[in-house]
N, C-alpha and C positions, 0 to 999 in steps of 0.2 A: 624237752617233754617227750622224752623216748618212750614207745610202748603203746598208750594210750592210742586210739584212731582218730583222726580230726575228721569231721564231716561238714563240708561248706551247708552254709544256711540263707544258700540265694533265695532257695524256693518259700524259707520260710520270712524273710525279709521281703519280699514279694508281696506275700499275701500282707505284710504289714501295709504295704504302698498300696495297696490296691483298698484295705480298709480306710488310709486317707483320702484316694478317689471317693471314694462312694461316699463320706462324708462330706464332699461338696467341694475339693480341689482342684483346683483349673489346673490339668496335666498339660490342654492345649494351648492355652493363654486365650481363651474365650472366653472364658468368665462363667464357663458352665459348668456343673460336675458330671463325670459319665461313671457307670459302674465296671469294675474289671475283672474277672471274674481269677480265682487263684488258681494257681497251679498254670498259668500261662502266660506267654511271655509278656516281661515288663512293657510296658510302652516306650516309644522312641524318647520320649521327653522325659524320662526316668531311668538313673544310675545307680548303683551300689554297688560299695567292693563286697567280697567275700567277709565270712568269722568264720574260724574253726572252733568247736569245741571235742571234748573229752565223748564220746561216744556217748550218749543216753543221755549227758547232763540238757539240763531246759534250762531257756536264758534266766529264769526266774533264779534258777540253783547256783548259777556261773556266776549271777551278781552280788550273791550274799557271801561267796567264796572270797579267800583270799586269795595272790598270788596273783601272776600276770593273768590278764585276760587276754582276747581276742576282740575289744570292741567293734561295731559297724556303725556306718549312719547311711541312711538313705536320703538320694538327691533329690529334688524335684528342679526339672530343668523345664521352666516354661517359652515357649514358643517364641522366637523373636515378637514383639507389637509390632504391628505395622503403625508407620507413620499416617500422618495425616491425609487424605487423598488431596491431591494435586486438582486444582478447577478440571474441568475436563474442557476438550476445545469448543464446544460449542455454546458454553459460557461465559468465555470470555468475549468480551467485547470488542473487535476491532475496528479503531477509528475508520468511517466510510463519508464520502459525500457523493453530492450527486449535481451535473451541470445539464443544463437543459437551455437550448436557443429558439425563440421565438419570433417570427415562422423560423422555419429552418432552411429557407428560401426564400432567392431575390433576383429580381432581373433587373439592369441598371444598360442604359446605351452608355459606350465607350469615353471616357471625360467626367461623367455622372459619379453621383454616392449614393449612398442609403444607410440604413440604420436595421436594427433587429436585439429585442432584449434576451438580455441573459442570466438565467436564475438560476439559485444553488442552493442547498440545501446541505446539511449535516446530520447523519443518521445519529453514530456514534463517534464524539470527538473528545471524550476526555476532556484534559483542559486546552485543547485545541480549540481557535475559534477563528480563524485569518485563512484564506483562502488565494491564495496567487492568481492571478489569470493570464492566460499567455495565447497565442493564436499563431497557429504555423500553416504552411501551405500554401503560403499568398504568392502568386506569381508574379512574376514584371509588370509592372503599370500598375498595380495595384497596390494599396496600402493599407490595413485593418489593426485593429487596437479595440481593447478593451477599457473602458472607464468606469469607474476608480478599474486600474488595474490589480487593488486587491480589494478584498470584500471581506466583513464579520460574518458569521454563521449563516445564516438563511436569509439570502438578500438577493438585491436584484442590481444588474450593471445593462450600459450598453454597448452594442458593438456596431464600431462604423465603419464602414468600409468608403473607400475615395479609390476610383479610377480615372486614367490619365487618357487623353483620346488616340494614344499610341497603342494601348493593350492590345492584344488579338483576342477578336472575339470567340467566345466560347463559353464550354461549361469547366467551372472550377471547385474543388471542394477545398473548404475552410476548417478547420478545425481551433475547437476553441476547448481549452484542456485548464482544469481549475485544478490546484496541489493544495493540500490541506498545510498548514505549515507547521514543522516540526516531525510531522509524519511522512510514510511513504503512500500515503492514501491521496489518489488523482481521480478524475472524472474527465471523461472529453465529451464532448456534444458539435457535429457536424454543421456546417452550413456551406449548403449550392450555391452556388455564384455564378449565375448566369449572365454574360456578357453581349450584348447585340451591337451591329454597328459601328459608325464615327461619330461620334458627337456633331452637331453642326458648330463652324466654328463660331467662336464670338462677334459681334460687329463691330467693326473700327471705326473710329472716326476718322484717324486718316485717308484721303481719298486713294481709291481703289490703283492698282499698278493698272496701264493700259499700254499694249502692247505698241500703238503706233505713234507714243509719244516718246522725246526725244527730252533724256533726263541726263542734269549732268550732277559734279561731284558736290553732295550735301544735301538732296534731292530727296525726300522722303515718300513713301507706301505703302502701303497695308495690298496682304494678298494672303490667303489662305491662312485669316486668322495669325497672321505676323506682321510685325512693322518692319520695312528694309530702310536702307539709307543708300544711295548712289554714293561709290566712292571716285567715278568718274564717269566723262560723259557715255550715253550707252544708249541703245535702240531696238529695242525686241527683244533683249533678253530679259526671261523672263524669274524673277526672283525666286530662288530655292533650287536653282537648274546651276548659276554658274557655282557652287562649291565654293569652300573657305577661302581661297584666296581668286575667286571673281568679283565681278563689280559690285553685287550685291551686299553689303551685310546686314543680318540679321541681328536686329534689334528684341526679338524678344516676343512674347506673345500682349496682343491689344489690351 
C-alpha cells in the first residue's frame, strides 16, 4: 500500500470505548458506569490495538471498500472480582471455658481433709462438650483429686483434698485447671491450702509403752499413735528411738 498515509485511529477508537462507558459498562468491575470523557487517555482496564487507514477515508467508507482492511476491536478488561471476604477475626468463635473453685480456700490441721466445689462452664464449644480436670501443685503429704475427673458442659465436681500428719505445715496453692477436649481451650482456678499443726494422734487400744516396765520378745504397745512389738527383752527404750533394726518394730498406725 505504497503512497497512501496511514493514520492510527487510537484516539478515534477511544472515543468509541468511552461511548460504551457512558452507556453503563463496568470498566472497573463495580457494576457502575462512569463517564470518560474523549480525547483522553483510555482507562487502565481498556486496550486496543491500532488501524491504519488511507488518509481522509471514515471507517464508514473503508467498510464498504474492497480490498484488505485494517480492522480493530476494542478490549474491555474488567477488574479482577474480588472474592468472597474471609469471617473476620472477631467473628469467629473460639471454643472457651471457664473453672471456678468454691471457696477458694481452706484451713485443715495436719492428718485432716476437706472438700470445696468446682464449677465450669462453656462459653463457646462447638461440638465440644467434655471437659478434663486435673489438679497440680500438691505438695508432700497431701493428696487432691477431682471427681468425676471429667465433666459435660456446664457442671459441677468436687475437689478433696487428704493430708497426712507428716505434712509441714503451711500455706499451699492448688491449682485446678479444666481442658475442653478436642480443643486447646483450658481454664485454671486456684485454691489456698492452708495447713496448721499435727493432728492429734489416734487412740489405741493397745495399752500405752511405759518407760519403767520391763518388755520382752512378742510384747506389744502403742505409743505416738503407733503399735510396736518387742522383738526382745528391753527396758527404757523408748519406741520410735531405737531405729530399724532396734528392739522395737513398728507395726503400723492404730
Amino acid at each position: 500500500m505504497a503512497g497512501p498515509v496511514r493514520a492510527p485511529l487510537r484516539a478515534l477508537l477511544a472515543g468509541a470505548v468511552t461511548a460504551a462507558a457512558i452507556a453503563g459498562v463496568a470498566l472497573t468491575g463495580t457494576g457502575t458506569g462512569t463517564a470518560h470523557a474523549a480525547g483522553t487517555p483510555l482507562p487502565a482496564q481498556v486496550f486496543a490495538p491500532y488501524v491504519e487507514d488511507r488518509a481522509g477515508d471514515s471507517l464508514s467508507k473503508l467498510a464498504s471498500q474492497s480490498g484488505d482492511k485494517y480492522p480493530t476491536m476494542a478490549f474491555l478488561q474488567a477488574a479482577a472480582t474480588a472474592s468472597s471476604p474471609s469471617p473476620s477475626a472477631s467473628s469467629v468463635q473460639v471454643p472457651a471455658i471457664q473453672v471456678q473453685v468454691s471457696p477458694s480456700s481452706g484451713t485443715v490441721t495436719a492428718g485432716s481433709s476437706t472438700t470445696a466445689t468446682v464449677s465450669t462452664a462453656i462459653i463457646n464449644n462447638g461440638s465440644n462438650t467434655s471437659i478434663a480436670m486435673t489438679v497440680s501443685g500438691v505438695p508432700v503429704g497431701v493428696t487432691a483429686s477431682v471427681s468425676p475427673s471429667s465433666v459435660n458442659g456446664s457442671s459441677s465436681a468436687a475437689l478433696s483434698v487428704s493430708t497426712l500428719s507428716t505434712v509441714v505445715p503451711g500455706t499451699y496453692t492448688l491449682t485446678v485447671k479444666g481442658t475442653l477436649t478436642g480443643t486447646s481451650a483450658t481454664s485454671s482456678a486456684t485454691y489456698t491450702l492452708t495447713v496448721t499443726g499435727t493432728a492429734t494422734a489416734p487412740a489405741c487400744s493397745t495399752a500405752s509403752w511405759v518407760g519403767t516396765q520391763v518388755y520382752t520378745g512378742g510384747n506389744t504397745v502403742s505409743w505416738k499413735g503407733h503399735q510396736w512389738s518387742a522383738k526382745w527383752w528391753t527396758l527404757g527404750e523408748e519406741p520410735g528411738t531405737t531405729g530399724q533394726w532396734g528392739v522395737w518394730q513398728d507395726l503400723g498406725t492404730c
